[in-house]
N, C-alpha and C positions, 0 to 999 in steps of 0.2 A: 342564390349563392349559399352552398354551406360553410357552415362555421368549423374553423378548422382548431377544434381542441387540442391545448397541448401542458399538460400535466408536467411536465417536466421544466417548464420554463423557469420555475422558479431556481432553480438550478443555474440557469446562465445567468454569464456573467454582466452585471448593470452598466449602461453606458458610461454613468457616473463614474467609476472604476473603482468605488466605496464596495465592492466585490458580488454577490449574485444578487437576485432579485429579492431572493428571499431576503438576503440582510437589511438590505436596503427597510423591507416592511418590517424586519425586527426595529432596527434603527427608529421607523416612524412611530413604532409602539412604547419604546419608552419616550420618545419627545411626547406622546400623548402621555402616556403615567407622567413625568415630571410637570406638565401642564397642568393637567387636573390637580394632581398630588397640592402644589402650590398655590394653586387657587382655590383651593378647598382649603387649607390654612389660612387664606383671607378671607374667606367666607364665613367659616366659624368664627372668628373672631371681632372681623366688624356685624355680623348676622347679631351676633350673640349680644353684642356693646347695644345698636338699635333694636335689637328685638325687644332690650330690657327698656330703654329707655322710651320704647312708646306703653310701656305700664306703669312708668311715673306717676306721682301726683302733678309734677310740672307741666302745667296744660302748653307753653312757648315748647319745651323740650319735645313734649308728644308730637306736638306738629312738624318740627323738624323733624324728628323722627318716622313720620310719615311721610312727609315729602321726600324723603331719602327714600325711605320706600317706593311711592309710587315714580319716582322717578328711572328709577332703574331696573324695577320690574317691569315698565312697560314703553319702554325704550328697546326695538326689539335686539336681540345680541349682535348680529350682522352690523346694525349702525353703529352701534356702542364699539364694535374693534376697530371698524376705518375711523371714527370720531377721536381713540385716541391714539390711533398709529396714524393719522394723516393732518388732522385736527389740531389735538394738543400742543405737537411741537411747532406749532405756529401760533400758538395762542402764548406760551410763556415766553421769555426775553429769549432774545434772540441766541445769543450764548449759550444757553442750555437748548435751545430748542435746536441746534447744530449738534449739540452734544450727544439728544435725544438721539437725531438720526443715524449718526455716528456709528453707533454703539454694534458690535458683531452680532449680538443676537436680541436685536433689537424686534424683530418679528415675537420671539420667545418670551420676551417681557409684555412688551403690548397683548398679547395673549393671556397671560396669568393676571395681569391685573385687569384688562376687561372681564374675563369670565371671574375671577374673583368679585368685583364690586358687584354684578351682574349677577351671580348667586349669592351674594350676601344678601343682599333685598329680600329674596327667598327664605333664607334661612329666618332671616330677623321674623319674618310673620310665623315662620313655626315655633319662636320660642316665646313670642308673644304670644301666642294662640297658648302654649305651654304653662304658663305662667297663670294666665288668666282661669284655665281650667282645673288650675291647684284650688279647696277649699281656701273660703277666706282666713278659717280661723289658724291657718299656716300661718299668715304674714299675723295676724293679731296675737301668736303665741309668740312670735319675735319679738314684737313690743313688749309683748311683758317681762320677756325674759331681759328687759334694758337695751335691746342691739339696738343702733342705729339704723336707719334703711336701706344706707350700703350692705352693713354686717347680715341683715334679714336676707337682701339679696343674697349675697355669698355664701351664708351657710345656712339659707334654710329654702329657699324658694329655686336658686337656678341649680342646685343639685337634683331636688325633685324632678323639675321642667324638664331637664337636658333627658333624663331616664326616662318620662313620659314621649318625649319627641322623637326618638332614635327610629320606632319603623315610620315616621316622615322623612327624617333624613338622610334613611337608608336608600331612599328615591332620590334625593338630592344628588348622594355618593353616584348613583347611578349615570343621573341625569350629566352632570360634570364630565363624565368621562367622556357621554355620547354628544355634549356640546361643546369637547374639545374643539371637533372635525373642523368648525365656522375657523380657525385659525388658518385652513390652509388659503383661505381669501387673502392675507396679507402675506402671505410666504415662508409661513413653516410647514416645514416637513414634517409633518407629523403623520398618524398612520392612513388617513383617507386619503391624504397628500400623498404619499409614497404610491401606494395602489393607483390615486391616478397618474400619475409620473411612468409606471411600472404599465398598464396598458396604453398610455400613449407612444411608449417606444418600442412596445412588444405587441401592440394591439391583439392581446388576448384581456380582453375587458372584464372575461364573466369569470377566466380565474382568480384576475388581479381584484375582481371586488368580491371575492366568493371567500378568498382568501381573508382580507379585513373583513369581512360581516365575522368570519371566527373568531380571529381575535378579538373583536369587539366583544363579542359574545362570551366568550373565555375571560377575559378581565371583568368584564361587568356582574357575570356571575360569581367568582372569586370575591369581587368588593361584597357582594348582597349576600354572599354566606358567612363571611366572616364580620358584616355587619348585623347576622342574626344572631350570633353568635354570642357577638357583643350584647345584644338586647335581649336575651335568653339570662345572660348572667347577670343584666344591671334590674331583670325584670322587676317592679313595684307590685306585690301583689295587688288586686283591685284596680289599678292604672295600666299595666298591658296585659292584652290577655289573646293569645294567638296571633301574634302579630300586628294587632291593631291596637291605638293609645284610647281610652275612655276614663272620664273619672270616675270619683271614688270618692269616698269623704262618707257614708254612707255611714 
């Protein structure tokens, strides 16, 4: 049986009646950028909060801070979405856990913050890894100068780190967009959702994913250029050097 190509499908109109096929996979493209976008803001921010706090001196803090770690780096994403979109709202009182389900875009959310806490984990090890490969007598020139060890954090050690780490997290940026897709398990339309949606009712399968591998490809590139971008202008002499972080202190 041959396969009957047809380039043009993208053109007609979607059963959904949200209008051609092609919208339809525009449509799943920004559901994926707003996903990623979003959980990459939770990622930076709790990554960065436990990245610092497993370079503490607080030996109780370290260990939380690693067990937040290993816990959700190796929990694999797939469990970690159905655990808090099927899960959680049966784990909290019952009131909110009606509310949970409730909600219109309740697939949307349960997405951002699973792939959020679920690259936080990630992040956290790149900025401890960051942190750690600052010379010591960084943090020891903060003590002298009187800071506190929050103050040393802030303005002397995670401004380093973060500019040493960036071509790590530029894989990160990456990696987020391409582990969007695990959302369309719970029922977001996002862009590998659309394309399968779009060959199950058009069964043209090789345009409708030939189509997303572009797009995929087209944003992920886009993030990793102007993530070099970014690392080109924040470069450390001695600390990045072509793309890659090594220290320095020499």
């Amino acid at each position: 049986m041959n396969y009957n190509w047809n380039w043009n499908i993208f053109w007609e109109t979607a059963p959904d009646g949200a209008g051609t096929y092609m919208d339809s996979l525009i449509a799943g493209m920004w559901w994926t950028l707003a996903t990623a976008a979003l959980a990459w803001i939770i990622a930076l921010v709790l990554g960065a909060v436990i990245g610092t706090i497993r370079t503490t001196p607080n030996k109780w803090a370290v260990k939380f801070a690693n067990g937040y770690v290993e816990l959700f780096r190796n929990i694999p994403l797939l469990v970690q979405m159905f655990l808090w979109y099927f899960v959680m709202p049966e784990l909290v009182p019952a009131d909110m856990g009606n509310w949970l389900k409730a909600l219109p875009n309740a697939p949307f959310i349960t997405a951002v913050l699973s792939l959020g806490f679920f690259t936080s984990a990630r992040v956290a090890v790149q900025v401890s890894t960051g942190i750690n490969a600052l010379p010591r007598g960084q943090r020891m020139a903060g003590t002298a100068l009187g800071l506190t060890l929050p103050q040393t954090y802030r303005y002397v050690l995670l401004p380093m780190a973060f500019r040493i780490i960036i071509p790590s997290l530029t894989n990160e940026v990456a990696a987020i967009i391409k582990n969007s897709s695990v959302a369309l398990t719970i029922g977001l339309m996002e862009l590998t959702a659309s394309a399968r949606s779009m060959q199950e009712f058009s069964f043209q399968v090789f345009e409708a994913f030939t189509a997303a591998t572009l797009i995929y490809l087209a944003v992920s590139v886009i993030a990793i250029v102007l993530a070099n971008l970014l690392e080109k202008f924040l470069a450390v002499p001695g600390f990045i050097t072509s793309g890659s972080a090594k220290t320095g202190g020499q």
